[in-house]
LUMKOL-383520 format. One line per 8 residues: number of its first residue (from 1); for each residue x, y, z of C-alpha. Coordinates in steps of 0.2 Angstrom, whole numbers. Layout:
BEGIN
NUM> X,Y,Z  ...
REM end
This chain:
BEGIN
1> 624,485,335  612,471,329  613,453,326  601,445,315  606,427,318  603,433,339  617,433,352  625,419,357
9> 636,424,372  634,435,386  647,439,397  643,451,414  655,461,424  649,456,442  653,471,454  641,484,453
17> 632,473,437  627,457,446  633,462,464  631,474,474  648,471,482  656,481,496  674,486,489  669,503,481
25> 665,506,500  684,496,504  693,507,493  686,523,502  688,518,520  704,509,516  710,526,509  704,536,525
33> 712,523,537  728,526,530  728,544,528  724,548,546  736,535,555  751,532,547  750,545,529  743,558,541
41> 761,566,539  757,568,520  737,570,520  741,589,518  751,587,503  737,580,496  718,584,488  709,570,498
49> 696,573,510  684,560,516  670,573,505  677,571,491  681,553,489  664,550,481  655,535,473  656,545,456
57> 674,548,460  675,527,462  664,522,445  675,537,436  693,534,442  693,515,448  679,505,444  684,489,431
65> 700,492,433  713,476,442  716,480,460  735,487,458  729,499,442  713,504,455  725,509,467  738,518,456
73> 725,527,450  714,532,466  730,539,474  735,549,456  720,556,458  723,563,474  740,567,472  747,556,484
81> 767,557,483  780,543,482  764,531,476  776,518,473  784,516,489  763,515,497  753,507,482  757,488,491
89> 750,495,508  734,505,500  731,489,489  735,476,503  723,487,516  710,488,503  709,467,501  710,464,520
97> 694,478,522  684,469,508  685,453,515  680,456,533  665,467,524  661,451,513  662,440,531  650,450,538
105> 638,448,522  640,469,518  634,467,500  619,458,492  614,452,472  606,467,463  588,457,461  585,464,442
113> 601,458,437  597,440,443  581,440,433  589,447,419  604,435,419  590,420,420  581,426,406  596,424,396
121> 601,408,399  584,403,398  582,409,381  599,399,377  612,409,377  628,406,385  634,417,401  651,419,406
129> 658,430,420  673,443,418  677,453,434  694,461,436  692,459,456  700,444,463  685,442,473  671,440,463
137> 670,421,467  668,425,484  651,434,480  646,422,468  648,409,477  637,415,491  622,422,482  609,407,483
145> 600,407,463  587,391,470  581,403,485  579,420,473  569,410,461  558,403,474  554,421,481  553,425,462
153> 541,414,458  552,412,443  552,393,439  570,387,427  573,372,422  592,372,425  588,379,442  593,364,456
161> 592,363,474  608,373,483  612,381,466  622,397,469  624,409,454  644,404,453  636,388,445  626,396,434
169> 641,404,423  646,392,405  663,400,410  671,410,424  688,421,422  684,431,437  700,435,446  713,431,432
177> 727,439,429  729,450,413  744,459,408  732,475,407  716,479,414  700,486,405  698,496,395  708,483,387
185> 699,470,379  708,456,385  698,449,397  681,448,386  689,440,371  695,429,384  680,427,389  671,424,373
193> 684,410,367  680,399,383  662,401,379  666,395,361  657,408,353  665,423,339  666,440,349  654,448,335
201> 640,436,343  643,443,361  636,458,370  643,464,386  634,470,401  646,483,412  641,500,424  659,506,419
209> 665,516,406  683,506,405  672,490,404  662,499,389  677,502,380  684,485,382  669,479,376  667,488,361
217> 686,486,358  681,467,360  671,470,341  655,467,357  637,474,357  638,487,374  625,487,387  628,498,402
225> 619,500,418  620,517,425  616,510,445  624,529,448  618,542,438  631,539,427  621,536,411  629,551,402
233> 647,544,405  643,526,400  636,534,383  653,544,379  659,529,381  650,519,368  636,510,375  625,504,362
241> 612,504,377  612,512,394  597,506,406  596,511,426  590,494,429  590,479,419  573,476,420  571,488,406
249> 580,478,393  570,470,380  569,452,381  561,452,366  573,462,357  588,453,366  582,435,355  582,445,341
257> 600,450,342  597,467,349  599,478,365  584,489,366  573,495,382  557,491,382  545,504,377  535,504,394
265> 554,511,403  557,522,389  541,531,392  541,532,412  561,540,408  552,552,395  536,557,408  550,566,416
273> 563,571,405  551,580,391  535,589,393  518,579,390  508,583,375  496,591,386  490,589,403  475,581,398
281> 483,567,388  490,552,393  502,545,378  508,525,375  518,524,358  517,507,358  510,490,359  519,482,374
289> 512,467,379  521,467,395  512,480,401  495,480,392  486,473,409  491,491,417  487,502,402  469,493,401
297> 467,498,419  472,514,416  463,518,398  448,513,405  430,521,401  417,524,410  403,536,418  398,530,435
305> 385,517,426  398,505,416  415,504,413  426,497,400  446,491,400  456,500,387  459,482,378  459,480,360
313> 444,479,353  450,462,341  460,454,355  451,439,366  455,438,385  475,428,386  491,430,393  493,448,390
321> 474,456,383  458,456,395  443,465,390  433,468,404  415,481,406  408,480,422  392,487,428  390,497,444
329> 386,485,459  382,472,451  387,455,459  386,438,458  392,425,470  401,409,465  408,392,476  424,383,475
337> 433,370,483  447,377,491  460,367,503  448,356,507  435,367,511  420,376,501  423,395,499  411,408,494
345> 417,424,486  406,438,480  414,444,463  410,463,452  405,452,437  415,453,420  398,455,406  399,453,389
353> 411,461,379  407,474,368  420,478,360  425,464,346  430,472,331  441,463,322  449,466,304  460,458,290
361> 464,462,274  453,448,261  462,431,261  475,436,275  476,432,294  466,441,308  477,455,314  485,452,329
369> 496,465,336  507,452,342  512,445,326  509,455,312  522,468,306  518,485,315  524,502,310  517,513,322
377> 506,509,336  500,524,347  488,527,363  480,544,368  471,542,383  462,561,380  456,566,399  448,581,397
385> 436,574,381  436,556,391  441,548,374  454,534,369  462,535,352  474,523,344  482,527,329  491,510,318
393> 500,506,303  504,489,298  511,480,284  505,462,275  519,450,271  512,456,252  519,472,257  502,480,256
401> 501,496,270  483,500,278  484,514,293  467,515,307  462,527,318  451,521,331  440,532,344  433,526,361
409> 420,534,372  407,526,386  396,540,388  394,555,404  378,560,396  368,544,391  373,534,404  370,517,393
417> 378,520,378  395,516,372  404,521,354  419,513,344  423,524,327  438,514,318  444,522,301  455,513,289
425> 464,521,274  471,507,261  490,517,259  497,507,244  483,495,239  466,496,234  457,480,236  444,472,251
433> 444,472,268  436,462,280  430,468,298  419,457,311  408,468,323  400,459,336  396,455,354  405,441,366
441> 394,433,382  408,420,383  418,430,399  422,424,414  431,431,429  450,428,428  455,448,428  468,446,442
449> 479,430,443  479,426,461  461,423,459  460,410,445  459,395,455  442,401,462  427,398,451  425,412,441
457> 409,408,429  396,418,433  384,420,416  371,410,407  365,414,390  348,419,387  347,423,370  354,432,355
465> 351,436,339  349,449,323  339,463,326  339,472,311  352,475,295  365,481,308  360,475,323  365,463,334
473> 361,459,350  364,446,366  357,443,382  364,434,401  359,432,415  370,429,433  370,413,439  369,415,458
481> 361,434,458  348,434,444  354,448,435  349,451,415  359,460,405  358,465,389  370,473,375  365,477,357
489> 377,484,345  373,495,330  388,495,315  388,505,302  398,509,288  401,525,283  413,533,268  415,553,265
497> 403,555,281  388,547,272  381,529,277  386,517,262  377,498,261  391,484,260  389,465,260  384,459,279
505> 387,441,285  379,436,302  393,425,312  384,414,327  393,403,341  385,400,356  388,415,368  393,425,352
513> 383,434,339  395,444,324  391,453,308  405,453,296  408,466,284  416,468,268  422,485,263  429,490,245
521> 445,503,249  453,513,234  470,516,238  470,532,248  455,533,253  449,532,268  432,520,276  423,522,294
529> 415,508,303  403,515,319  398,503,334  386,510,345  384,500,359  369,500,373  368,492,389  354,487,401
537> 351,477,416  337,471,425  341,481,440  340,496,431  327,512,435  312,512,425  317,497,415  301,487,407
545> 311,471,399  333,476,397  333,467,380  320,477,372  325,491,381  346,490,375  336,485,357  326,500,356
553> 339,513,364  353,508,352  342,509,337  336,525,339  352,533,346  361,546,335  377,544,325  395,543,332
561> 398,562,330  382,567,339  384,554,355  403,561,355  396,578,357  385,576,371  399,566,380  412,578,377
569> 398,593,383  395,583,400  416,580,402  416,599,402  402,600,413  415,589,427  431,598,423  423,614,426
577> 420,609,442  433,598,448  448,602,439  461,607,448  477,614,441  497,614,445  511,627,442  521,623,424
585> 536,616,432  525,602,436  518,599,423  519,579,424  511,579,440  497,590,434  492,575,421  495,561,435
593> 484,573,445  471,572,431  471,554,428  467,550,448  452,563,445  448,556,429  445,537,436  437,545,451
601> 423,553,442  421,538,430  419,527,445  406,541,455  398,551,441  382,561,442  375,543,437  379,536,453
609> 364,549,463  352,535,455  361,520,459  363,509,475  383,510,475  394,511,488  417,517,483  427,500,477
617> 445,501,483  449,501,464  434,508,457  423,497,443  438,496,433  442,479,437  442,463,447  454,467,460
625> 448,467,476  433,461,469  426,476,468  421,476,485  417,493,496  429,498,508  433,512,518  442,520,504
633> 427,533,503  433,543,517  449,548,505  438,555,492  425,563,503  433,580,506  433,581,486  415,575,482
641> 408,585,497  415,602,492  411,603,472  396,589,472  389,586,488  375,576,481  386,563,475  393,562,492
649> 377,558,500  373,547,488  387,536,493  381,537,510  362,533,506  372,515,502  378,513,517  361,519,525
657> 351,506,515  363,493,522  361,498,538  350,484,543  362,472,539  373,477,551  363,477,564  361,459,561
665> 379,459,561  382,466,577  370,455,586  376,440,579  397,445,586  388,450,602  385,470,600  376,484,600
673> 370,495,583  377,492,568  392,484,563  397,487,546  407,476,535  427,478,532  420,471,512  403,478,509
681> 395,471,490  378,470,486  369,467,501  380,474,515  383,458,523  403,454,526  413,448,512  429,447,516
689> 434,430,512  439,418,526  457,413,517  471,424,506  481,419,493  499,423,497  506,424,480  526,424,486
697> 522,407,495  510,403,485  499,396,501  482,399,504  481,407,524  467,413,538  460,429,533  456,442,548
705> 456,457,541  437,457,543  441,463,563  444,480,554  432,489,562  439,505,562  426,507,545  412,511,555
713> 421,524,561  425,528,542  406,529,538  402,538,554  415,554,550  409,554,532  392,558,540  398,569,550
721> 407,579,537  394,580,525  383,587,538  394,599,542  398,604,522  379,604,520  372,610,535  357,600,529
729> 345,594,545  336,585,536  349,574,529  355,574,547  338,568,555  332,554,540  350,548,536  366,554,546
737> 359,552,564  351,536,563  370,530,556  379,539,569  368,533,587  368,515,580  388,517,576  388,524,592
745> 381,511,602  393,497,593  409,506,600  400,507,617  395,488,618  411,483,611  420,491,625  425,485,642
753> 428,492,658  443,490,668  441,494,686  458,492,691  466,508,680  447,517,680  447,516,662  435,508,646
761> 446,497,634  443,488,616  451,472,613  450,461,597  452,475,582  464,476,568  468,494,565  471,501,548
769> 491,495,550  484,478,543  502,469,547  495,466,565  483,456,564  485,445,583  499,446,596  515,435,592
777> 512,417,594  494,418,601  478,410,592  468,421,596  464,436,582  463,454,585  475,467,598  469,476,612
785> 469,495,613  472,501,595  476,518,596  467,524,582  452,516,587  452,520,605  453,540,602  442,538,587
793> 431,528,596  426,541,610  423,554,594  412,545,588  403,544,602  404,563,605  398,566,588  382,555,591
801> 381,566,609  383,583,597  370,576,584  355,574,598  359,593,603  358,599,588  343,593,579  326,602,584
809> 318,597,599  304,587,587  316,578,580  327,573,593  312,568,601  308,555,586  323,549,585  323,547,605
817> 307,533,601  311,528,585  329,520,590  322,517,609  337,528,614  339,526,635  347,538,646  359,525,653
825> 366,523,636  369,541,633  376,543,651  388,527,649  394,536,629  400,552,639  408,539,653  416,531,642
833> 423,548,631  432,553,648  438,537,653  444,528,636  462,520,640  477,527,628  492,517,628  507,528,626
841> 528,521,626  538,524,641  546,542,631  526,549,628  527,542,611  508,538,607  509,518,603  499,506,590
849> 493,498,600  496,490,618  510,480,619  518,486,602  534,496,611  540,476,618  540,471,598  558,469,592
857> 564,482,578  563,476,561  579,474,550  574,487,535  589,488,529  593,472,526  578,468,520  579,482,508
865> 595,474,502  587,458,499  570,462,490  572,481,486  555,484,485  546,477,501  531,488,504  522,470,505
873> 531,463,521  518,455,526  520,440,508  538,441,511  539,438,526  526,424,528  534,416,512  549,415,527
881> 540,408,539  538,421,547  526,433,553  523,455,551  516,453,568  533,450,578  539,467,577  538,488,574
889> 533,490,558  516,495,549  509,496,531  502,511,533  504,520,553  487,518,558  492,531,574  497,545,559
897> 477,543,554  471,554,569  481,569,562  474,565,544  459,568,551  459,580,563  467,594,567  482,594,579
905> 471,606,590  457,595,590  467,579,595  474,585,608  462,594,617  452,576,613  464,569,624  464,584,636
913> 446,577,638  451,559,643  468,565,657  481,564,644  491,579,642  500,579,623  512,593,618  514,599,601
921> 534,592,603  525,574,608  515,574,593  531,580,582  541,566,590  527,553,586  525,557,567  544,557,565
929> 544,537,574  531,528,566  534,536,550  551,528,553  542,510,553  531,511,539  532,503,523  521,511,516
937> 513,494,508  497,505,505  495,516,494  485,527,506  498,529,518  507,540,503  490,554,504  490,551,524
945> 507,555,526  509,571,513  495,579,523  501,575,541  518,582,533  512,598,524  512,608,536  528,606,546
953> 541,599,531  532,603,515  545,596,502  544,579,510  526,581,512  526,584,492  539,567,489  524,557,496
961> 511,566,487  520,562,471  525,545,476  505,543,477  501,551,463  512,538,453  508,523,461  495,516,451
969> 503,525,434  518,514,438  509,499,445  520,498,462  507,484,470  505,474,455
REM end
């Protein structure tokens, strides 16, 4: 049903649409009360058993219907005799359960339908709400809209102080008494008079199939919210759209005058209801800006070298697009002024964009996907050939129809070089067509919202100019690091597969250098316009000047079809190696699977054995994080170790080349060997800011997740497991032993002994929990006896002890003088990997750390209630006022870590070695408790958990391995 003028009036049923409200719940216990007190005498005359009252039997039988038609019909239903002579008592009971449930606040606001219900107003049209329950006031009246907006960062202009969502209503029939009850349509014309506005102009949002039928009886547009599976019911019954959260409506549709959902939720419910093209190929079917930041993440390209965001080549960085490239490792360091104090932040710097292409058809606008009239608009993201394709067709307000296929690569083979092939056919016109092809140096660093207030400038222009008749190029350099960069692109024209000449206009701004092109298209026929693209730094390897290097590169490189091949014949190379594949009834997984492989060897290619480059937590596709290094490589180790064990010591020559640094480091806290940073960049020294942005609170706090020390341990076992994937000594000797003994002495100097208990103890560490980051209520930062960093502490130390006895005698011995190693120190490490305190709770459960089993129990439930999703406790709750370190709870359970990492054998007989004797059951008990606390606010603690489960309960082991799998597909951080 649409309405070209737009709606006018909504009107929303409010239990089980806005509210989440208890009396589904009433109904069934009122039901049981009676039938085992005083109906027990006829309980066998009847079908009713608790079982089978379900919630489907609720939404089917009861659900919209006035309280004395629910009860008729529930005890119909169950065959309950004499109902007249009952219905009074059932109903009576029923009312006199739901209010005590609403006393003791036993329902809550479903949080998409109050964003949904405040776009809609917001975008002027009229709400009303039309309950059959008496009762919906109460709810209403309770449920606080100024607070949800707050926590919302959703900002309203009709939104005042103490506003509850009962005032937000342009009328209210809750409650009223009708002569008959939906699917009736009574109550919604009702409705629609007092709002003032025809019934035509009105769509109705409902989650039962009486209140469809009302609706659509009413003459109303139908929208349905299937909150219980339900979504074939509320079809049968003549939604014009049924959605499983509102979220998923179109807003955009919605002004237009229709219901539609929006293209990104039909294609998450497609990934699992039909079969993908292929597993290699990751489909979009449209534009949505909405979600564009997340595709360009996700449509990325890259090889190790350089990566590029799947933007649009003719869009500029706003609200929705933001082309990005980045180049490995390369930093820049910017100041801002920031509560009163100057900040420093390390950033991955965004260069110069490669990618403008724009196009119009002669004497007409720009085309802006936004606003022009789109008939098809398609994304293939092709994994396996490492390619991006779009395919559009658009219409001219002159009605004239062009189609364009575009092709992407950043190439695996020639690590420099990037292509664009974009093909347009003129469909019902012939005439001119207009393209501009050049570069853009005017970037900054405003990828990721929360950081927009810092100082995000980090490029000067050098120079740029025309190289040749299709050449362009332009140069920068970074402010604070020094870094030049250049990028020369090569457009040509091409028709029938040979190079044709057209008319070329050179376009300069400062910062931006164009060639703009003007192409004759028959109608259809078909026209090709090739960018090739090279990119060069000052940091490269056997680099002489990167101008007239990326110059000289791009004009002699082959055509588009020739640089395709060689990428495609390197992507091959890859998959050979590290594909791995899934069953066919998993076919969805298989292509997530593929994705997550497909970034990861973009982010550590065979490029990255020639580079200085460590693992970002979100690989170079992106500001977030800053692309800073942290421990993540440990997750991919096991991967890269097994199929390319090169690249895996390449990642730890970084850390290697740093290791100086962290010497420094250490001596300036007060320790011993090296201590590396929790955020590594270019030089190794920490770069963890000293303040956070909380984005729920919107306040800037303390940052002391630098006392994350637990990544030293990180590098050490990565060393450790290359060496023993390898076998090689002389990595061991010139690399992995000098990381280890120094890695070694920091845990030995940062631990104290206690003479009392006869034990060694570390005090001032995070673990990698995160949500415990000091005891309650104390100033001073950090927790004493972490138990993943006490037992991986001491193995740490046992492994430096194993390296010594395993190297030759020579070598040992050079290493002996070479690191000045003493016989006291090595005397104090075995000491110390006898005598290391564990903390355990009072029942043998192992603990996070001392003093965590006094922390009071967290309210999940009702906090699951409030937020739905809360894997970020930590923002919500400081946006409270309150704090993650009051109580049992963890991002990710740091104390599951040891069994992600070794084997249960090995962890045991580890703390056989320091007096603690661990069953099997003790271990099993300890997974099942902390597992009970976690919010899994990481998306490591997904891949932690599926591995500590396989073993033992498989199915949910494979829940969280899916749930991993999906979390950056379906953005679950944000």
């Amino acid at each position: 049903m649409t309405h070209p003028a737009g709606f006018r009036g909504a009107i929303f049923d409010v239990d089980g649409v806005l509210v989440d409200s208890p009396h589904e719940l009433a109904w069934r216990e009122a039901f049981r009360a009676l039938m085992e007190t005083e109906w027990s005498d006829i309980r066998d005359r009847t079908s009713w058993t608790a079982e089978r009252f379900t919630p489907a039997v609720y939404q089917e039988v009861m659900a919209g219907r006035p309280r004395m038609e629910g009860a008729r019909a529930a005890m119909e239903y169950f065959g309950v005799p004499d109902i007249d002579s009952r219905i009074e008592q059932y109903a009576a009971g029923k009312q006199e359960h739901v209010i005590k449930l609403i006393d003791e606040g036993r329902f809550m606001a479903f949080p998409d339908a109050l964003r949904f219900i405040l776009d809609v107003k917001s975008d002027g049209i009229l709400v009303a709400a039309a309950s059959s329950s008496k009762n919906a006031k109460l709810f209403l009246e309770r449920i606080r809209l100024d607070l949800f907006a707050a926590e919302q960062r959703i900002e309203c202009d009709f939104i005042h102080e103490g506003m509850t969502l009962a005032q937000l209503f342009d009328a209210d029939i809750s409650g009223r008494d009708f002569p008959k009850g939906k699917p009736d349509p009574e109550i919604f014309l009702t409705a629609a008079q007092e709002l003032g506005v025809d019934p035509a102009d009105c769509f109705v949002t409902e989650d039962a199939s009486s209140g469809i039928q009302a609706a659509k009886a009413a003459g109303m547009a139908a929208l349905g919210v299937a909150r219980l599976d339900d979504r074939d019911l509320l079809m049968e019954a003549g939604a014009d759209l049924v959605v499983t959260t509102l979220d998923d409506v179109s807003r955009r549709a919605l002004a237009q005058g229709r219901l539609e959902e929006r293209r990104a939720a039909a294609e998450i419910r497609n990934r699992h209801t039909q079969q993908p093209p292929s597993v290699w190929t990751l489909v979009y079917d449209s534009f949505d800006p909405a979600r564009q930041g997340l595709r360009e993440a996700l449509c990325a390209l890259g090889n190790g070298y350089l990566v590029t965001r799947g933007a649009l080549p003719e869009a500029e960085a706003d609200d929705v697009n933001y082309p990005g490239t980045y180049v490995a490792g390369l930093y820049d360091r910017a100041e801002t002024n920031v509560a009163g104090r100057l900040v420093e932040n390390e950033d991955l710097v965004n260069v110069p964009n490669w990618l403008p292409l724009r196009f119009r058809i002669s004497g007409g606008d720009w085309f802006d996907a936004r606003r022009s009239d789109v008939v098809d608009h398609r994304f293939e993201l092709d994994m396996r050939r490492g390619m991006l394709t779009r395919h559009l067709t658009w219409q001219d307000a002159e009605g004239r129809r062009t189609s364009m296929t575009q092709r992407r690569f950043v190439s695996m083979k020639d690590e420099h070089l990037a292509g664009l092939e974009t093909t347009f056919t003129a469909e019902n016109w012939t005439g001119r067509l207009e393209v501009s092809s050049g570069i853009d140096g005017r970037v900054v660093n405003a990828g990721v919202k929360r950081y927009r207030d810092l100082n995000g400038r980090h490029l000067q222009v050098l120079g740029q100019g025309e190289v040749d008749s299709e050449t362009v190029d332009l140069q920068v350099e970074t402010l604070q690091s020094h870094v030049r960069v250049a990028l020369a692109a090569r457009t040509r024209v091409l028709r029938d597969g040979q190079r044709v000449d057209v008319d070329r206009r050179l376009v300069e701004e400062p910062g931006f250098i164009a060639q703009e092109l003007a192409l004759e298209l028959a109608e259809g026929r078909s026209a090709s316009i090739e960018k090739t693209v090279a990119l060069h730094t000052s940091k490269d390897r056997g680099i002489s000047e990167s101008r007239d290097d990326a110059r000289l590169v791009v004009t002699t490189a082959e055509d588009f079809a020739a640089l395709l091949t060689r990428h495609e014949g390197a992507w091959n190379t890859l998959w050979n190696r590290f594909d791995i594949q899934l069953d066919s009834a998993n076919e969805w997984t298989e292509t997530v699977l593929h994705l997550h492989i497909f970034h990861l060897l973009q982010t550590v290619s065979p490029h990255t054995q020639h580079l200085d480059v460590g693992v970002p937590a979100r690989g170079w596709h992106g500001e977030a994080y800053r692309g800073h290094v942290f421990w993540d490589e440990m997750f991919i180790f096991p991967f890269l170790n097994f199929e390319r064990p090169n690249l895996a010591g390449a990642l730890l020559q970084y850390r290697h080349a740093r290791l100086g640094v962290a010497r420094a480091a250490a001596r300036a806290a007060g320790y011993e060997g090296a201590m590396f940073p929790w955020q590594s960049g270019a030089t190794g020294r920490e770069e963890t800011q000293e303040l956070h942005l909380n984005p729920k609170s919107g306040r800037w706090l303390p940052d002391h997740s630098q006392n994350q020390r637990h990544v030293n341990i990180a590098i050490a076992y990565n060393v450790w497991q290359h060496y023993m994937v390898t076998g090689s000594t002389s990595f061991l000797r010139f690399t992995g032993a000098e990381l280890l003994i120094e890695i070694a002495r920091f845990w030995s100097s940062a631990t104290t002994y206690n003479a009392d208990e006869d034990r060694y103890e570390i005090h001032g560490v995070v673990g990698p929990d995160e949500y415990h980051e000091a005891y309650p209520d104390s100033d001073e930062p950090g927790l004493r006896n972490n138990t993943y960093t006490n037992v991986m502490a001491v193995w740490v130390l046992q492994r430096a002890l194993e390296t010594l006895d395993v190297l030759p005698p020579h070598y040992r011995q050079e290493l002996v003088q070479e690191l000045e190693l003493r016989d006291e120190e090595l005397a104090r490490w075995r000491d110390i990997s006898r005598k290391m305190k564990v903390v355990f709770h009072a029942d043998g459960i192992m603990t996070q750390f001392e003093g965590y089993e006094a922390l009071p129990e967290f309210d999940w439930e009702g906090y699951r209630e409030r937020y739905g999703n809360i894997q970020r406790l930590d923002r919500l709750l400081e946006a409270e006022g309150d704090s993650t370190n009051r109580y049992k709870l963890a991002k990710q359970a740091d104390v599951l870590m040891l069994l992600f990492l070794l084997s249960r054998d090995e962890l045991r007989g580890l703390l056989h070695n320091l007096g603690y004797d661990v069953s099997a059951e003790q271990l099993g008990r300890t997974v099942d408790y902390h597992l009970e606390r976690t919010s899994h606010g990481s998306t490591l603690s997904g891949v932690v958990s599926a591995w500590v489960l396989a073993r033992s309960r498989p199915d949910e082991a494979w829940r969280f391995l899916q749930h991993a799998l999906e979390s950056d597909i379906s953005d679950v951080q944000g």
